[in-house]
C-alpha positions, 0 to 999 in steps of 0.5 A: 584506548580512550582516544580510540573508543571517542574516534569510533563514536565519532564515526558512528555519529557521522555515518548516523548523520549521513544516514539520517540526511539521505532518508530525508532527501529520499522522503523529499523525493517521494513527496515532490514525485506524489505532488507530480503524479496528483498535478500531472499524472502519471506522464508527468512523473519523470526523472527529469521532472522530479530532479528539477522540481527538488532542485537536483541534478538527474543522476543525483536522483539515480542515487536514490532510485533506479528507474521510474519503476522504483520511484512508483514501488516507493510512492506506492509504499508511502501510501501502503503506510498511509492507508494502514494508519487510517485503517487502524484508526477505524476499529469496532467490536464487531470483527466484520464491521472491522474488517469493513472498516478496511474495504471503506477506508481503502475506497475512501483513499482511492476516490479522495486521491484518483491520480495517485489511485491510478499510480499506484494501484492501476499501473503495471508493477514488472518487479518488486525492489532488488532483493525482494520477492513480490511474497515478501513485498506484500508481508511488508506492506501494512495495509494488506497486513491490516486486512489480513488480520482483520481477516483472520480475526473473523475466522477466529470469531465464527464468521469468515471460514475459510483460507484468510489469504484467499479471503483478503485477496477476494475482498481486495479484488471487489473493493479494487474493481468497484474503485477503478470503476467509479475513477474511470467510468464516472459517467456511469450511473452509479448513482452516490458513490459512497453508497455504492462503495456500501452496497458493494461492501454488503454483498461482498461480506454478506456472501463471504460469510456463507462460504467455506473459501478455499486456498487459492494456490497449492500454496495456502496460506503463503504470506500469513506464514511469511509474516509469522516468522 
């Protein structure tokens, strides 16, 4: 009975080990692939490119990742949790200077990182990972979470009214447009880009908070309920 407790420990030590070593070549794949996209761009990201830059064989990365596809959900993934680290780290008293916090931070990582911006936020995503909805791809992602929450922290302090998901997705589509914006149009006169990322943030919020912002869809609210169970 012993012998059988300690062989069964020992499995689970080696399978832990296994576990432990293909998350740390996964995490190696998303860095070599994040340092290709910042050097080359999108077109220099391929599954050909990131086996040789890691030093694997082309279908060694296959394990790992189905297609390009995946390998741009992971990237876009790994700066999700980036970006929601730098947010959380720019908290205030006042909710709505909170919740700016969010739109700052956001366009502070997209004009500090535009190739990366690009691949992540600016190409097409056809389909989330296997066994996912994109509803439960966005409940997973951290950032948009934290802005959710920031979201809904106004609400509940008198300053926002309205659905939080139509708020956050609002709010998301002017900070997104004003980045791709100044990224791929910098001959524009946009004068100082971060005092246009301000302006842009004031009219936003200003013109939010004399709103009651109405569901988006007949299902209101579809994510801060998925995130609640």
């Amino acid at each position: 009975m012993e012998d059988a407790r300690k062989t069964k420990t020992v499995s689970l030590t080696v399978q832990e080990r296994r576990e432990r070593h293909r998350e740390t070549l996964r995490s190696d794949l998303i860095e070599a692939a994040r340092k290709l996209v910042q050097e080359e761009g999108y077109d220099g990201l391929t599954i050909r490119k990131l086996a040789k830059r890691v030093g694997y064989a082309p279908m060694s990365v296959y394990s790992y990742f189905a297609d390009k596809q995946d390998i741009l959900l992971a990237l876009a993934e790994d700066r999700f949790a980036i970006l929601a680290r730098r947010i959380e780290e720019n908290t205030s008293d006042d909710p709505i200077e909170a919740l700016r916090a969010v739109m700052t931070e956001y366009a502070a990582f997209g004009l500090g990182n535009p190739n990366e911006y690009r691949i992540v936020f600016m190409t097409e995503k056809t389909r989330p990972p296997e066994g996912m909805t994109f509803e439960e791809l966005d409940a997973s992602n951290p950032a948009m979470l934290a802005l959710l929450g920031r979201v809904e922290a106004c609400i509940a302090a008198g300053r926002l009214k309205g659905d939080p998901f139509a708020i956050a997705t609002i709010l998301w589509s002017i900070a997104h447009g004003t980045i791709s914006l100044l990224i791929t149009f910098p001959f524009h006169e946009f004068g100082d880009p971060d005092a246009y990322v301000k302006r842009m943030c004031d009219l936003a919020l200003g013109a939010l908070e004399g709103q009651d912002v109405q569901p988006l869809s007949d299902n209101p609210g579809g994510l801060c309920r998925l995130t609640r169970k």
